[in-house]
Biopython code that builds the backbone (N, CA, C, O; Angstrom):
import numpy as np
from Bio.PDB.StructureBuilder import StructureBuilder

atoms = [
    (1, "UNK", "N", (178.570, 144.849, 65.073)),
    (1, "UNK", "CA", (178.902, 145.522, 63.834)),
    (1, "UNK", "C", (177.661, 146.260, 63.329)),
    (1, "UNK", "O", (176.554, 145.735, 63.206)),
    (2, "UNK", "N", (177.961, 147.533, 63.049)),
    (2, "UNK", "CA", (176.664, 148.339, 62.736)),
    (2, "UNK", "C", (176.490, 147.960, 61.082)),
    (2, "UNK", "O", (177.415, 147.730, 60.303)),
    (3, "UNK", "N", (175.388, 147.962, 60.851)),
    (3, "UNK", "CA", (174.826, 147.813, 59.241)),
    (3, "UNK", "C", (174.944, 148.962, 58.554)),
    (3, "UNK", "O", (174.873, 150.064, 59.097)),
    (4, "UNK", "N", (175.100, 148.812, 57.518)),
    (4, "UNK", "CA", (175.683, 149.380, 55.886)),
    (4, "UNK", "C", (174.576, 149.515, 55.206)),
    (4, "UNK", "O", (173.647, 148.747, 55.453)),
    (5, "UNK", "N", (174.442, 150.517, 54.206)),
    (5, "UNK", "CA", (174.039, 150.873, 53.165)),
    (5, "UNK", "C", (175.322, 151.013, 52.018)),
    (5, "UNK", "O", (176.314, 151.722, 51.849)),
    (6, "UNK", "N", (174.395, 149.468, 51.121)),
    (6, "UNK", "CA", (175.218, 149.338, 49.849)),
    (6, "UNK", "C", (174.508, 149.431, 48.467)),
    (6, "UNK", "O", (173.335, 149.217, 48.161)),
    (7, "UNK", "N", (175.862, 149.918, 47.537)),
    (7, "UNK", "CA", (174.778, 150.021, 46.154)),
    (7, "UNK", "C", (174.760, 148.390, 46.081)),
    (7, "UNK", "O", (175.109, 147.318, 46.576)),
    (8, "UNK", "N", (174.132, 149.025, 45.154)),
    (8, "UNK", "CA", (173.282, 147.047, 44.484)),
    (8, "UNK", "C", (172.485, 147.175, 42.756)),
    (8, "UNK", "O", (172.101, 148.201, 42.194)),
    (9, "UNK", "N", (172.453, 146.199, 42.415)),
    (9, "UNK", "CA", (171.978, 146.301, 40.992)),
    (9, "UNK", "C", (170.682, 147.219, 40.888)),
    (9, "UNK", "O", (170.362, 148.091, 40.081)),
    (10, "UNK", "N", (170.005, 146.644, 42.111)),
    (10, "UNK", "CA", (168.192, 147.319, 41.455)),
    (10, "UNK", "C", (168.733, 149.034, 42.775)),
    (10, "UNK", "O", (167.731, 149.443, 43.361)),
    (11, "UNK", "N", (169.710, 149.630, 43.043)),
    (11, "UNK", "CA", (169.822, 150.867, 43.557)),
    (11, "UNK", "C", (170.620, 150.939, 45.040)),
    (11, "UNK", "O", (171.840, 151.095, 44.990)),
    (12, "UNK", "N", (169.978, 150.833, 46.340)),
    (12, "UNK", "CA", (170.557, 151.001, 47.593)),
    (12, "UNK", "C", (169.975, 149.967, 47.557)),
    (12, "UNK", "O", (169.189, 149.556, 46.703)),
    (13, "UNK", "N", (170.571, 149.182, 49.095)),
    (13, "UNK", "CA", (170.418, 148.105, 50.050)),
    (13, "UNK", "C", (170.928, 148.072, 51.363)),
    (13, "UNK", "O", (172.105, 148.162, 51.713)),
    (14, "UNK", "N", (170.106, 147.960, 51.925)),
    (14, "UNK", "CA", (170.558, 147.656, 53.620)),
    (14, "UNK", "C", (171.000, 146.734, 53.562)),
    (14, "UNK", "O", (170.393, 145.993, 52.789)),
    (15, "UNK", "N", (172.633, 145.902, 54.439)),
    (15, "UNK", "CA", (173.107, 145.090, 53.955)),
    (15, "UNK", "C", (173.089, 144.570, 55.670)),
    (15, "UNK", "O", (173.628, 145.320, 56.484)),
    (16, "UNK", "N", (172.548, 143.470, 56.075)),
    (16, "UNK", "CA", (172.010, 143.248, 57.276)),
    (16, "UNK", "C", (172.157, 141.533, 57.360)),
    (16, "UNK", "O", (171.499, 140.752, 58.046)),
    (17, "UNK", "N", (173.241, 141.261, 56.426)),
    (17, "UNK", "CA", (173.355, 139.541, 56.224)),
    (17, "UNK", "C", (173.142, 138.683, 57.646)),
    (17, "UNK", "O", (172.396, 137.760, 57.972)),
    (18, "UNK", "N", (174.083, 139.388, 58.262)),
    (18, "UNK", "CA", (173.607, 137.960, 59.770)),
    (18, "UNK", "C", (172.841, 138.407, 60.747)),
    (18, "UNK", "O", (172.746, 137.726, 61.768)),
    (19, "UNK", "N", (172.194, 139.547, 60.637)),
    (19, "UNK", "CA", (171.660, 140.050, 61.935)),
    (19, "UNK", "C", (170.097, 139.417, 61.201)),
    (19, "UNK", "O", (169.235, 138.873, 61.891)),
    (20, "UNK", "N", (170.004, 139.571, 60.077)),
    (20, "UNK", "CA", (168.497, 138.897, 59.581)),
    (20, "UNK", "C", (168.588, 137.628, 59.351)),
    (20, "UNK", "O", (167.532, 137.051, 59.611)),
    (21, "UNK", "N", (169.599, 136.802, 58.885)),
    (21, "UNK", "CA", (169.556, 135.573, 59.756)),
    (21, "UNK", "C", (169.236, 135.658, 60.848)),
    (21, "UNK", "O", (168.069, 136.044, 60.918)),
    (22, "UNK", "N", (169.958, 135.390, 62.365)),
    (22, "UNK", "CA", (169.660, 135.799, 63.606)),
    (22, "UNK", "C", (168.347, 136.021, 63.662)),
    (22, "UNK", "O", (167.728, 134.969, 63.829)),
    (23, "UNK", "N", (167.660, 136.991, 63.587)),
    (23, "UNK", "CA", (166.415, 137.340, 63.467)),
    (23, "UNK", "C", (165.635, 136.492, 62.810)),
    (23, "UNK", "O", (164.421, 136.688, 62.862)),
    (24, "UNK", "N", (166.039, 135.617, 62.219)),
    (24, "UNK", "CA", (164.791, 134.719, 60.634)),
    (24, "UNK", "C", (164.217, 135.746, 60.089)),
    (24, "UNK", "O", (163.054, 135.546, 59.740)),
    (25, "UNK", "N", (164.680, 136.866, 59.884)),
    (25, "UNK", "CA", (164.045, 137.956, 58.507)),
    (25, "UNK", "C", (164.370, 137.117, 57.738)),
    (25, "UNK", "O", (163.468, 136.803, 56.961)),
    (26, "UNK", "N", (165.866, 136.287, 57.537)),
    (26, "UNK", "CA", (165.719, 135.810, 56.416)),
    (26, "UNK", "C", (166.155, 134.121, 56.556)),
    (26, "UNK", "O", (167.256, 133.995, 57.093)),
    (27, "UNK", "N", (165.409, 132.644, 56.121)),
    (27, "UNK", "CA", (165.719, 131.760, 56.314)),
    (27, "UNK", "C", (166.162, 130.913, 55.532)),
    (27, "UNK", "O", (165.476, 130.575, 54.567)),
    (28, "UNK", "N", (167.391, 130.375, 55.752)),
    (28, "UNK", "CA", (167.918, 129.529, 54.571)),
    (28, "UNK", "C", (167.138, 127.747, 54.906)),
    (28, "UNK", "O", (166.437, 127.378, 55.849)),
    (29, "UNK", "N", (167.531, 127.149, 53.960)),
    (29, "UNK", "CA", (167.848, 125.540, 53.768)),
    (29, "UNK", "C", (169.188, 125.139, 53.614)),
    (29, "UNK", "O", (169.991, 125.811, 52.966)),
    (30, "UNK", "N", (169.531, 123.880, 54.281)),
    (30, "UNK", "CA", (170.614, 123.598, 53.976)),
    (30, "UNK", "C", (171.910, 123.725, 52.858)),
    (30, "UNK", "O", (173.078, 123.336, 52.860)),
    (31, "UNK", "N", (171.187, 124.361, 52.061)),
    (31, "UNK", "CA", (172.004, 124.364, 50.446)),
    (31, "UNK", "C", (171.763, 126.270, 50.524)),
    (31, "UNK", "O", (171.597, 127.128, 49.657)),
    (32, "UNK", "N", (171.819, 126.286, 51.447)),
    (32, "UNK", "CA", (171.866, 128.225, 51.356)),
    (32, "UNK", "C", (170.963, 128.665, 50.567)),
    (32, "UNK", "O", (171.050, 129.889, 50.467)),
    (33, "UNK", "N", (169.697, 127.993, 49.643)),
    (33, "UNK", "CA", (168.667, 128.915, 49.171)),
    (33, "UNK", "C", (167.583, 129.451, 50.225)),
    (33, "UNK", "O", (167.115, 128.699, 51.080)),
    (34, "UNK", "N", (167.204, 130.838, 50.106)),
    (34, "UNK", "CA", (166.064, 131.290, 51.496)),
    (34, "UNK", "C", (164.741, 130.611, 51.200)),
    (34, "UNK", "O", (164.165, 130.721, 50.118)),
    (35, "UNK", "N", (164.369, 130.022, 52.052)),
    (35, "UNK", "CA", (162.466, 129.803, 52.414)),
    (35, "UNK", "C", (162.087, 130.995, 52.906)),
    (35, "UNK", "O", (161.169, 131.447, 52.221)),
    (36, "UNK", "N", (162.329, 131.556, 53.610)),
    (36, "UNK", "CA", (161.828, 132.906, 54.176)),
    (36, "UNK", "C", (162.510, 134.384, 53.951)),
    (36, "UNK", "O", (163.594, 134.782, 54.378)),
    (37, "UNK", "N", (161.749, 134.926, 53.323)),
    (37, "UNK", "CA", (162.283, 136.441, 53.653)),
    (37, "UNK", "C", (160.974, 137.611, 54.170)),
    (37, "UNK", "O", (159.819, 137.809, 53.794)),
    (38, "UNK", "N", (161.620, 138.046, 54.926)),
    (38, "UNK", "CA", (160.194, 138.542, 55.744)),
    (38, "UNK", "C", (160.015, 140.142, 54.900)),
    (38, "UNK", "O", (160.804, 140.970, 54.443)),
    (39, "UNK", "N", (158.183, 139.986, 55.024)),
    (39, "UNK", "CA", (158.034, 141.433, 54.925)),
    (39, "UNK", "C", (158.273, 142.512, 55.830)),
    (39, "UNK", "O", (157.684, 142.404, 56.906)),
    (40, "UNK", "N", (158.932, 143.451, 55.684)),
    (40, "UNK", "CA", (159.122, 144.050, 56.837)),
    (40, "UNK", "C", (158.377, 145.873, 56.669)),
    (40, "UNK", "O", (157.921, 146.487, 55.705)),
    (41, "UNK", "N", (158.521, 146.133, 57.747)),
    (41, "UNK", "CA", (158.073, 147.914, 57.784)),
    (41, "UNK", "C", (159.311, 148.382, 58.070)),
    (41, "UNK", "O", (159.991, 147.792, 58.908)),
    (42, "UNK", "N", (159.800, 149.540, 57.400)),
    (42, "UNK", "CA", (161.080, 150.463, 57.617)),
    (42, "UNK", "C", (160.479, 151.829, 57.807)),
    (42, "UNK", "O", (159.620, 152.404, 57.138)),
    (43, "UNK", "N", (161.148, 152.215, 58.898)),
    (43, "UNK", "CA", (161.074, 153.089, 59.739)),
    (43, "UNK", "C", (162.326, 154.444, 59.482)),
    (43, "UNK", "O", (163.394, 153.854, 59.314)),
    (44, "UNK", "N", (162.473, 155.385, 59.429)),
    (44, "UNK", "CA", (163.740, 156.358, 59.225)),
    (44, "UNK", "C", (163.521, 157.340, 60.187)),
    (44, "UNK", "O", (162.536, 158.078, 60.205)),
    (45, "UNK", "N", (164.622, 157.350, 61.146)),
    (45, "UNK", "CA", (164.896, 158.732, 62.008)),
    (45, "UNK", "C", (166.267, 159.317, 61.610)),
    (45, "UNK", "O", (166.902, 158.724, 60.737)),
    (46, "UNK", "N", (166.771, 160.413, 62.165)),
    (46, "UNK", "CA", (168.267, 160.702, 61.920)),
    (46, "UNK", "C", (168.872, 159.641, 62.147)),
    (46, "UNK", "O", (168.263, 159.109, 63.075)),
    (47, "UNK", "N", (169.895, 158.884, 61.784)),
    (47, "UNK", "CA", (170.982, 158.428, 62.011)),
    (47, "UNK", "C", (170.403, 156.670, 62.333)),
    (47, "UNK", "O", (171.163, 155.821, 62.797)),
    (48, "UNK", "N", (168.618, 156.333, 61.902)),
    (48, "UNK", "CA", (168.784, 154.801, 62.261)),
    (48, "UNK", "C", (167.750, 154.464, 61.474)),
    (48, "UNK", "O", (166.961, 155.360, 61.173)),
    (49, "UNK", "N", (167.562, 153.299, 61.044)),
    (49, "UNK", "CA", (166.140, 152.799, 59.987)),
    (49, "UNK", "C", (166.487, 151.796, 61.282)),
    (49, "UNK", "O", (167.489, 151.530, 61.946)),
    (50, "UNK", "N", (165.011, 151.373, 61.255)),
    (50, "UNK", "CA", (164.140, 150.403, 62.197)),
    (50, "UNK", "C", (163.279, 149.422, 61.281)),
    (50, "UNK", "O", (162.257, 149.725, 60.665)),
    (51, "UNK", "N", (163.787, 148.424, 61.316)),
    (51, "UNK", "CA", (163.458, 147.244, 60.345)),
    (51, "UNK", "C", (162.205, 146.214, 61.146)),
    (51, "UNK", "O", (162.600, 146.028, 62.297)),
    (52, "UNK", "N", (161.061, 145.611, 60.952)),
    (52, "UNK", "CA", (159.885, 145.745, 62.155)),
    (52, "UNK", "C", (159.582, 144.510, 60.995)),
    (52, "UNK", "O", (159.309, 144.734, 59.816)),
    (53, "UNK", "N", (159.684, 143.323, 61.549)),
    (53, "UNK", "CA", (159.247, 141.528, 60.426)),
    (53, "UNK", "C", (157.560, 142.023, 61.253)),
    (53, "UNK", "O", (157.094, 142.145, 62.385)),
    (54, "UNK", "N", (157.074, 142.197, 59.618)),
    (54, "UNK", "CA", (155.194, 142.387, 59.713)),
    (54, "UNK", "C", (155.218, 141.188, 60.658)),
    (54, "UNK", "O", (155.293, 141.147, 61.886)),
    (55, "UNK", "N", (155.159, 140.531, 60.032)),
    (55, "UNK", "CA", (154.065, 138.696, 60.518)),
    (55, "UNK", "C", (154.155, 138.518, 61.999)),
    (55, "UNK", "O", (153.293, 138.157, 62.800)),
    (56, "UNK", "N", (155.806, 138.967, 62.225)),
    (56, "UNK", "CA", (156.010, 138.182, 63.801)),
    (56, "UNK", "C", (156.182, 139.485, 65.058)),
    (56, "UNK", "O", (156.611, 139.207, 66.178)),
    (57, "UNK", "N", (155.866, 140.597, 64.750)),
    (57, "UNK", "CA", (155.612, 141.589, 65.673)),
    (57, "UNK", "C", (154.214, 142.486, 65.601)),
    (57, "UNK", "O", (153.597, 142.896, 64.618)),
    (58, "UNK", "N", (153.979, 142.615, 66.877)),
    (58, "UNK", "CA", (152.344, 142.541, 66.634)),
    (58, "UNK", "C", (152.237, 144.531, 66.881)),
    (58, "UNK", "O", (152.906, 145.284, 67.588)),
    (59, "UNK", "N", (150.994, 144.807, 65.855)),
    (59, "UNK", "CA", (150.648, 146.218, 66.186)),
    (59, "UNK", "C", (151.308, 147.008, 66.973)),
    (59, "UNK", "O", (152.053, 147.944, 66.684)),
    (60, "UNK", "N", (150.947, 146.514, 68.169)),
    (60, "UNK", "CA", (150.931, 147.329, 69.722)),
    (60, "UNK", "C", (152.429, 147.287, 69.835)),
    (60, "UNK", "O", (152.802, 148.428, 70.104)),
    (61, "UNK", "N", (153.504, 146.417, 69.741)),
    (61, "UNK", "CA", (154.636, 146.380, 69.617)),
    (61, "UNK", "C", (155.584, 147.368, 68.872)),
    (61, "UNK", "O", (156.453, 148.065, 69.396)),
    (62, "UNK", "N", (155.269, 147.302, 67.617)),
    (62, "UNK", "CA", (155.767, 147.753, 66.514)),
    (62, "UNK", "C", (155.028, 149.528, 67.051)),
    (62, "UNK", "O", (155.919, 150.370, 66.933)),
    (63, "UNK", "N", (154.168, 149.928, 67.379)),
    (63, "UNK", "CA", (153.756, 151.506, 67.812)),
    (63, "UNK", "C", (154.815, 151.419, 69.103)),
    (63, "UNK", "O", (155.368, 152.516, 69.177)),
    (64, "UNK", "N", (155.161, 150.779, 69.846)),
    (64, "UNK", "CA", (155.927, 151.164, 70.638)),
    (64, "UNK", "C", (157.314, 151.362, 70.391)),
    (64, "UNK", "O", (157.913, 152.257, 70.988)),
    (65, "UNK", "N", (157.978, 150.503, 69.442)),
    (65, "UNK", "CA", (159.230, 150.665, 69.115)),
    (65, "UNK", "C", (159.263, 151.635, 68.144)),
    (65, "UNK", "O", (160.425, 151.893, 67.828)),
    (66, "UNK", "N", (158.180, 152.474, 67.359)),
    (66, "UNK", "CA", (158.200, 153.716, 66.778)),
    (66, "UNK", "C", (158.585, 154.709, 67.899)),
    (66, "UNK", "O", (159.460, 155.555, 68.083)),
    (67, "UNK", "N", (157.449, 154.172, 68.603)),
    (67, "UNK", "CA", (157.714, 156.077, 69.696)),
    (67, "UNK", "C", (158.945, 156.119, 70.235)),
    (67, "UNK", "O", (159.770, 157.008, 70.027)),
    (68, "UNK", "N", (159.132, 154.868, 71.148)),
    (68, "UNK", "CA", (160.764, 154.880, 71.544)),
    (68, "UNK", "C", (162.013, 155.500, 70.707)),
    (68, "UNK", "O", (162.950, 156.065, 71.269)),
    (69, "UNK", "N", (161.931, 155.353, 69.484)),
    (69, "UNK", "CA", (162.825, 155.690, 68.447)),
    (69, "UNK", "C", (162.732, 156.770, 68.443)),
    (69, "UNK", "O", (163.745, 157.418, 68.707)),
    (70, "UNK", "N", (161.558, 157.428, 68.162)),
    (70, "UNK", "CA", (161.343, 158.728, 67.728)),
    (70, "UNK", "C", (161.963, 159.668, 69.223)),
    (70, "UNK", "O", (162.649, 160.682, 69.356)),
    (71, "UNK", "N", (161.408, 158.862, 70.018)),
    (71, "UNK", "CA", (161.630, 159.815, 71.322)),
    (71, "UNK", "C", (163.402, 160.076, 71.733)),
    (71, "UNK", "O", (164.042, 160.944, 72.327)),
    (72, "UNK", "N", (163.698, 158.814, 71.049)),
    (72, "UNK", "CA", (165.167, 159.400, 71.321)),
    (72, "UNK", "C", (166.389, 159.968, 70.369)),
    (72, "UNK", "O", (167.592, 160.171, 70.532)),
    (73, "UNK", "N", (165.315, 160.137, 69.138)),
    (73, "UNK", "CA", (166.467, 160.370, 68.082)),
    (73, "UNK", "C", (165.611, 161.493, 67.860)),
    (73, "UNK", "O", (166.117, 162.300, 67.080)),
    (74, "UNK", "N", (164.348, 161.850, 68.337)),
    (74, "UNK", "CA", (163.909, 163.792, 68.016)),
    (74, "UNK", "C", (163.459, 163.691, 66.724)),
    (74, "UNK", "O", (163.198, 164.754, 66.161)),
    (75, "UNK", "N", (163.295, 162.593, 66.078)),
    (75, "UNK", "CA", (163.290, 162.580, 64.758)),
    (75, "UNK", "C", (162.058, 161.509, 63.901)),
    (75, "UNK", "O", (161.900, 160.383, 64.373)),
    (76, "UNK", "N", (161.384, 161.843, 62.891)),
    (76, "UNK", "CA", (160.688, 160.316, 62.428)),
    (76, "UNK", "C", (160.467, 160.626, 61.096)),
    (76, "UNK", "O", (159.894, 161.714, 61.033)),
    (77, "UNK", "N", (160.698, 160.085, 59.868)),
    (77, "UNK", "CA", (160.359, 160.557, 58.708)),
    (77, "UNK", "C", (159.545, 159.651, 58.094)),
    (77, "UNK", "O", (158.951, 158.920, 58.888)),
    (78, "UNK", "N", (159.279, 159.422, 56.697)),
    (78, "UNK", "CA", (158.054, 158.512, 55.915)),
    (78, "UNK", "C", (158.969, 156.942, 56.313)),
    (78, "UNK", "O", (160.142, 156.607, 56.481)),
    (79, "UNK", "N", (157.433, 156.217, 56.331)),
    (79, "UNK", "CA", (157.646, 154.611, 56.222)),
    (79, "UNK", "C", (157.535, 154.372, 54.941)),
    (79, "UNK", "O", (157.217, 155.111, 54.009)),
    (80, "UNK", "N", (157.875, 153.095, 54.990)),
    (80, "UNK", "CA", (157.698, 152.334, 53.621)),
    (80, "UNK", "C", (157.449, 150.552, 54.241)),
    (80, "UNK", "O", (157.984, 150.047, 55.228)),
    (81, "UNK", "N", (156.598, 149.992, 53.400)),
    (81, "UNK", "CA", (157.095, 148.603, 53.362)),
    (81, "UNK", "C", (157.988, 147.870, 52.409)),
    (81, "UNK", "O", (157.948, 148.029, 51.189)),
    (82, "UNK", "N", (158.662, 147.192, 52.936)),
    (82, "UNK", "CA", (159.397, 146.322, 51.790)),
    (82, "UNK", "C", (159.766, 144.633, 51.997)),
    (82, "UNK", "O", (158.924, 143.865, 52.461)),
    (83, "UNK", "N", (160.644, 144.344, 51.735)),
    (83, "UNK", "CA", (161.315, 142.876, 51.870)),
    (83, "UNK", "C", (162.635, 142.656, 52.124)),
    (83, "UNK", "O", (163.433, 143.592, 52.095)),
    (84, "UNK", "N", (162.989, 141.468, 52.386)),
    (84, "UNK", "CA", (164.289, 141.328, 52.366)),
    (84, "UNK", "C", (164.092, 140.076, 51.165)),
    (84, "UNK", "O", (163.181, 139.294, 50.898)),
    (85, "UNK", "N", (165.611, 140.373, 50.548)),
    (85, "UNK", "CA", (166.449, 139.416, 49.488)),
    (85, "UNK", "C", (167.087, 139.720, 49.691)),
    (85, "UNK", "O", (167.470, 140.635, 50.419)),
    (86, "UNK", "N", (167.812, 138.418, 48.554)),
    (86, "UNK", "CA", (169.013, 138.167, 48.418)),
    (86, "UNK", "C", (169.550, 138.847, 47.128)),
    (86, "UNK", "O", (169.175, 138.473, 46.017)),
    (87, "UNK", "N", (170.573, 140.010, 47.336)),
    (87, "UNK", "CA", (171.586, 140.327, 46.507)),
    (87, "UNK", "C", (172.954, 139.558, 46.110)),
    (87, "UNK", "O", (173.967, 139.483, 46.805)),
    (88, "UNK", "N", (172.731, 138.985, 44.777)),
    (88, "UNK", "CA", (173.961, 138.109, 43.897)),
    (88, "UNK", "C", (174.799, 138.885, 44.288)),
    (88, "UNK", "O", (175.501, 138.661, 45.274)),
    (89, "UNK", "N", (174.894, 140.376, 43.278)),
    (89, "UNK", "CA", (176.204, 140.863, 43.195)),
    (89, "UNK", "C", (176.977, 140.781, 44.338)),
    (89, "UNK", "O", (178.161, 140.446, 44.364)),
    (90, "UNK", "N", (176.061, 141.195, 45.599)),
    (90, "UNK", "CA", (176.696, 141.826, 46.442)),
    (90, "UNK", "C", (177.295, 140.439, 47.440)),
    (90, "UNK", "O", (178.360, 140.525, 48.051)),
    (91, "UNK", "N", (176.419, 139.188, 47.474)),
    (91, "UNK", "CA", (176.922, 138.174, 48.130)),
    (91, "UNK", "C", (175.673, 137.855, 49.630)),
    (91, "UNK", "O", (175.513, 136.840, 50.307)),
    (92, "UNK", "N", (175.140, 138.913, 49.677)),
    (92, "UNK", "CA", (174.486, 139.382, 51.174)),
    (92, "UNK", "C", (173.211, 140.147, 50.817)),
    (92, "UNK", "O", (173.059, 140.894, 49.850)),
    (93, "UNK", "N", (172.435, 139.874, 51.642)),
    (93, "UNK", "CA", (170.885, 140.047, 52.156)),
    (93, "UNK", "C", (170.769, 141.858, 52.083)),
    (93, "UNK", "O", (171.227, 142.865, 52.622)),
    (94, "UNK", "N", (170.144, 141.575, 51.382)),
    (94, "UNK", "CA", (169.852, 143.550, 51.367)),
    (94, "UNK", "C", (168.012, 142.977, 51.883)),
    (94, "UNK", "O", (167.327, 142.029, 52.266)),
    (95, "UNK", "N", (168.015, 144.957, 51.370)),
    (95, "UNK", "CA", (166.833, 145.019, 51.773)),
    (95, "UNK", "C", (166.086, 145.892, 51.266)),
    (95, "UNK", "O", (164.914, 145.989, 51.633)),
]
sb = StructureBuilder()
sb.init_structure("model")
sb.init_model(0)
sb.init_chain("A")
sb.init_seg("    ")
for serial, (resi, resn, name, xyz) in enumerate(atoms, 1):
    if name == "N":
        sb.init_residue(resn, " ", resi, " ")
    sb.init_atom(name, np.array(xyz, "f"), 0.0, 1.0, " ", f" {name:<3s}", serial, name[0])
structure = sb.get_structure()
């Protein structure tokens, strides 16, 4: 299932609920509150953001999965860093 862009209280959100589970971008406790939400680097080409967990992918990695991207989507625009949370309204993990 491809990921969504949803509104949300504080504006847009990448809505990426189980694939960042999966990943531990984001980690619950038994009672569903997160211990972890990772910092991440976002990436924008035409048609894909590239979501890159700082802590657990290293430099040299993260430059490679830029170029790859870029090389196949012709495309690379501004980064940003950000986080993942948890959106109430929405029920699910934005970003």
């Amino acid at each position: 299932m491809a990921n969504s862009i949803k509104q949300s209280a504080g504006g847009l959100a990448l809505q990426i609920t189980t694939e960042a589970r999966e990943t531990a971008m984001v980690v619950e406790d038994n009672d569903g509150a997160a211990t972890r939400r990772a910092e991440v680097y976002v990436y924008g080409f035409d048609d894909l953001l590239l979501l890159i967990d700082s802590e657990n992918v290293a430099v040299s990695d993260r430059a490679e999965l830029v170029t790859a991207a870029a090389q196949d989507t012709g495309s690379i625009y501004h980064s940003i860093t950000s986080s993942c949370c948890i959106q109430p309204s929405l029920g699910a993990t934005g970003l």
